[in-house]
N, C-alpha and C positions, 0 to 999 in steps of 0.2 A: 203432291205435285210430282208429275217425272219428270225426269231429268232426259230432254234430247242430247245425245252424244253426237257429236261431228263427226266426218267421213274418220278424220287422222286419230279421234278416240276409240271407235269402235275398231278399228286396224288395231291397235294396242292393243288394247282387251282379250284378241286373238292372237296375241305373239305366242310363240312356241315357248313351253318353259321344260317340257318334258324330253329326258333324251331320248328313251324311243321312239316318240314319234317324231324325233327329227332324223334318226336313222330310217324309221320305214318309209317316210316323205318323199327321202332320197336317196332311196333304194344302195343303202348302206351295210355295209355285215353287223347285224346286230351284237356280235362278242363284244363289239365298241360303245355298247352301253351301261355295262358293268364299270368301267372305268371314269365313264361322261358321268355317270351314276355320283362316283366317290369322290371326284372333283367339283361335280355341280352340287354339293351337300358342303363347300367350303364358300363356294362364288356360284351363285345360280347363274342356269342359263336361260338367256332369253334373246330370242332372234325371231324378229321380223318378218311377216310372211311376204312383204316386196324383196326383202333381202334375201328371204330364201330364194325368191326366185330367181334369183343371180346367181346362185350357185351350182355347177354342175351336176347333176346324178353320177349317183355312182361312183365319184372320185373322193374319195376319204382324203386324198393330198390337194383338193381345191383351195385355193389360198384364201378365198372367202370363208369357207367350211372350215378352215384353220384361224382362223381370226374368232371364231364361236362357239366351236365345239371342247368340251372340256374333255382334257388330256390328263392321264397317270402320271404325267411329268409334272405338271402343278403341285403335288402332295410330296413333292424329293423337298429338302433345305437344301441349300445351295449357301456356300460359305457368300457372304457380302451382301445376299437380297434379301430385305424386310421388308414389316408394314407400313412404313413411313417412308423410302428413301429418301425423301425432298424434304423431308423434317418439317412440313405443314405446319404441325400445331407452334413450331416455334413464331410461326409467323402471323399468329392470330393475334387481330386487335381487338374484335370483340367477338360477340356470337357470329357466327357464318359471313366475318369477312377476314380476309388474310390478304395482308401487303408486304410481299416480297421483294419489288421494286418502288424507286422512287418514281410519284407520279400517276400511279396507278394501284387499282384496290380491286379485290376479286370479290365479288359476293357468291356464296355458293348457295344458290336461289333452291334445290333439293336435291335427295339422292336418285331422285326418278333419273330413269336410262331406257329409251325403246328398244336396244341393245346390246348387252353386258359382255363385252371384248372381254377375251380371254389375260392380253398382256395390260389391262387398266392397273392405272399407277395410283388410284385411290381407291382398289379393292377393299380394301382396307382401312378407310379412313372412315375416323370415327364421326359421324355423321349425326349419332346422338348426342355427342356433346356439343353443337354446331346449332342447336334447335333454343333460341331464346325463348318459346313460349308457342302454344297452339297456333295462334290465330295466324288466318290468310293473309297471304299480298303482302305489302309494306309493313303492315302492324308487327308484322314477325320477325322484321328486321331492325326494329327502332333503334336498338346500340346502334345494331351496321352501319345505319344511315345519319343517326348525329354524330359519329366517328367522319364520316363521310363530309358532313353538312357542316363543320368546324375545322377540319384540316385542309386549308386551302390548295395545299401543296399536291392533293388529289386530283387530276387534271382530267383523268380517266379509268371510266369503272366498267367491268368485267363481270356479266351474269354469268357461272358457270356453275358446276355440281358435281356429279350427273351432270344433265342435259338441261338445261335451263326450259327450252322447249316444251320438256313434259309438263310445264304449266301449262295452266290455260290463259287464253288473250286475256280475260278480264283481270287476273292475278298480276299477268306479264304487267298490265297498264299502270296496277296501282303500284308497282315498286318505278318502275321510270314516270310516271306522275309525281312520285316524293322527291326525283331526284331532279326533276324539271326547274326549282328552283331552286337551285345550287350552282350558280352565275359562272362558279371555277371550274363545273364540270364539264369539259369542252367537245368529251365521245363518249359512248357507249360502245364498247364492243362486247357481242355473244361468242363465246364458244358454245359451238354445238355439232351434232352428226347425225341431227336427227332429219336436215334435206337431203342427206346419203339415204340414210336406211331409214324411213318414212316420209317422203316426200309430199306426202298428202297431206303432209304438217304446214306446208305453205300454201295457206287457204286463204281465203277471202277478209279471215278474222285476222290473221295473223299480219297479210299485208295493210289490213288498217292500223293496230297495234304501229308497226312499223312508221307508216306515214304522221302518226300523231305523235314519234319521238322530235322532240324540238332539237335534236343533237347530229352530226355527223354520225352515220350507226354503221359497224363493221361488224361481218361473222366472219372468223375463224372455223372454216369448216375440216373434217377430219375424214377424209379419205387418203388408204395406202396401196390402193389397187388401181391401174384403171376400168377393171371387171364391176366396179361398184357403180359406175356411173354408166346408167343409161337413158332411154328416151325421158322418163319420167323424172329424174335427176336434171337433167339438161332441162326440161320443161320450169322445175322449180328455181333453176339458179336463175333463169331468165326472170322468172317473177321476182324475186328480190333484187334484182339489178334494176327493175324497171319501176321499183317503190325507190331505188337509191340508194341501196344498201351496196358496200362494196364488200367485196366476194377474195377472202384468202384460203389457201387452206395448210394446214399442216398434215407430215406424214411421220410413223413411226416407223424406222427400218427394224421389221420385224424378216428371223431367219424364217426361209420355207413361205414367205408373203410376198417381197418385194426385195430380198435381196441380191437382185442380178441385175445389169444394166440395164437391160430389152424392159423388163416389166419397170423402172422408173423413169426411163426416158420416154416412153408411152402413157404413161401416169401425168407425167408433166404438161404434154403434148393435148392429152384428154381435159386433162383443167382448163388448160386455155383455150380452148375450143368452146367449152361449157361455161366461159366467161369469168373464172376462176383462177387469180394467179399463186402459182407454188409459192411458198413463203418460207416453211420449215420442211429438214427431214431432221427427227428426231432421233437421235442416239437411246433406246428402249431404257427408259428408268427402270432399274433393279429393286421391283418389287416383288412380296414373297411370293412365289409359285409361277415364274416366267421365265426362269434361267433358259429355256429350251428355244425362247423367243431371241434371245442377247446373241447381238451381231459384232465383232470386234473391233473397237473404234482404226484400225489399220486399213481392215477391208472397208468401212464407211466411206475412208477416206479415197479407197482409189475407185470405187465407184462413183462417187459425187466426182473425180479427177477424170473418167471415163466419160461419162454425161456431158459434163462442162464439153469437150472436148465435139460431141455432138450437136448440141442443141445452144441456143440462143444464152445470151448470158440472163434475159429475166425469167428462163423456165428454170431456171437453175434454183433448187430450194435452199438458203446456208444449211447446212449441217451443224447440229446444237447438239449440247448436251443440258441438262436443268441441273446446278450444281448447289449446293444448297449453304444458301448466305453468299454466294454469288452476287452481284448487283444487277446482273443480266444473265441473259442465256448465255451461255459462252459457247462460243466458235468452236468447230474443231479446224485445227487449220493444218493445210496438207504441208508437208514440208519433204526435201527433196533430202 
């Protein structure tokens, strides 16, 4: 039997994983591959031919093309940044779920990514030991889900991975099908990035999946440009607003991306336009091979203090950092 692939599968299949051809694509100096080379042999690379298309030719300092391209600076150690910053595995309760906070439970649905950012804070995460067992959809998750199905105190569960996304709708269904009758579970939220940098992900299948959750369902989407978001972007947040879904996003203040006032008060401005309200800017978790990305929480604080000063107070994202054994994200709070 063959297997028909959707529009948002066969886009996949074509993502870029090779660094030279994403330098001759965009008409790059190719010396800059020797390096993409030794860095993507630790963290492969892989981007998106819609997200390529966002990105400038010819400009090696595009802050898109710096969010993807792999840098000689990823292979430095840097005193304080490991493979774990956020100590994940302390917080696993069973196979591929981890509860951090009270209330809520993260399932990390797979490692798949359309994607693979340069500054990801689970580069590194061991992913194989996360795997209870072969099989598809919910079966794969049974710990996760009678840890789930028994602690009432679970209010709300969190697909996340990778990209939850790279499932496909019939996978996505059977695990929020398991969870459908679990009386205590009151939302579902996805994190994901994959209506950023594959939009064709919200297809016809996926907004049924959507309409058939019995639950209040929210994504956390992850854009830190306003260069990422265009007609296509703006076309898909409108489909998931219009299945119900409510629309946040978070951002990572990455240096050389978004760390100047101009690019995240126009960032803000572009989400809510696109139907999308800012929610986080995240302070860059310190993991191994991103020191070059790390913004210093002083200067976070008087650009979030600059913005504010600009813009509306709910375009305003808090500024967090993920501190680990925390009970929450914690604030950073500007102080005079």
């Amino acid at each position: 039997m063959t297997l028909t692939l959707s529009t948002w599968q066969r886009e996949l299949s074509c993502a870029i994983t090779d660094p030279a051809q994403l330098l001759a694509e965009l008409d790059l100096d190719p010396a800059l591959g020797a390096p993409a080379r030794a860095a993507s042999s630790m963290f492969a690379l892989r981007v998106t031919r819609s997200y390529l298309g966002r990105i400038r030719r010819g400009d090696a300092g595009d802050p898109l093309l710096r969010q993807v391209l792999p840098l000689a600076d990823e292979l430095e150690e840097t005193a304080g940044f490991t493979a774990d910053p956020l100590q994940e595995h302390a917080a696993t309760r069973a196979s591929g779920l981890l509860q951090k906070y009270a209330g809520r439970a993260l399932l990390i649905t797979t490692q798949a990514c359309a994607i693979h950012c340069r500054y990801c804070f689970r580069r590194e995460f061991p992913y194989s030991q996360q795997r209870e067992q072969p099989e598809e959809g919910a079966a794969r998750f049974s710990a996760a889900l009678e840890v789930i199905a028994t602690d009432t105190s679970i209010e709300e569960v969190i697909l996340s991975g990778g990209d939850p996304l790279s499932l496909s709708d019939a996978r996505l269904t059977r695990i929020t099908d398991a969870i459908a009758g679990m009386r205590h579970v009151q939302r579902i939220r996805v994190h994901t990035r994959q209506p950023i940098v594959l939009p064709s992900r919200v297809d016809d299948g996926l907004l049924t999946w959507l309409r058939g959750i019995q639950r209040p369902t929210v994504f956390v989407l992850h854009t830190n440009h306003p260069n990422e978001i265009d007609h296509e972007v703006r076309a898909a947040c409108a489909k998931l607003r219009a299945a119900g879904v409510t629309l946040l996003n978070q951002s990572v203040l990455l240096k050389g991306v978004n760390d100047d006032v101009d690019t995240l008060a126009q960032l803000s401005r572009t989400l809510m336009d696109a139907g999308v309200v800012p929610y986080y800017l995240h302070l860059p978790d310190r993991v191994r091979g991103t020191a070059h990305f790390d913004v210093a929480e002083a200067t976070a604080q008087c650009l979030v203090e600059e913005i504010s000063a600009r813009l509306s107070g709910y375009l305003v994202p808090r500024l967090v950092r993920e501190v680990p054994g925390a009970p929450y994200k914690v604030p950073s709070v500007i102080t005079q």
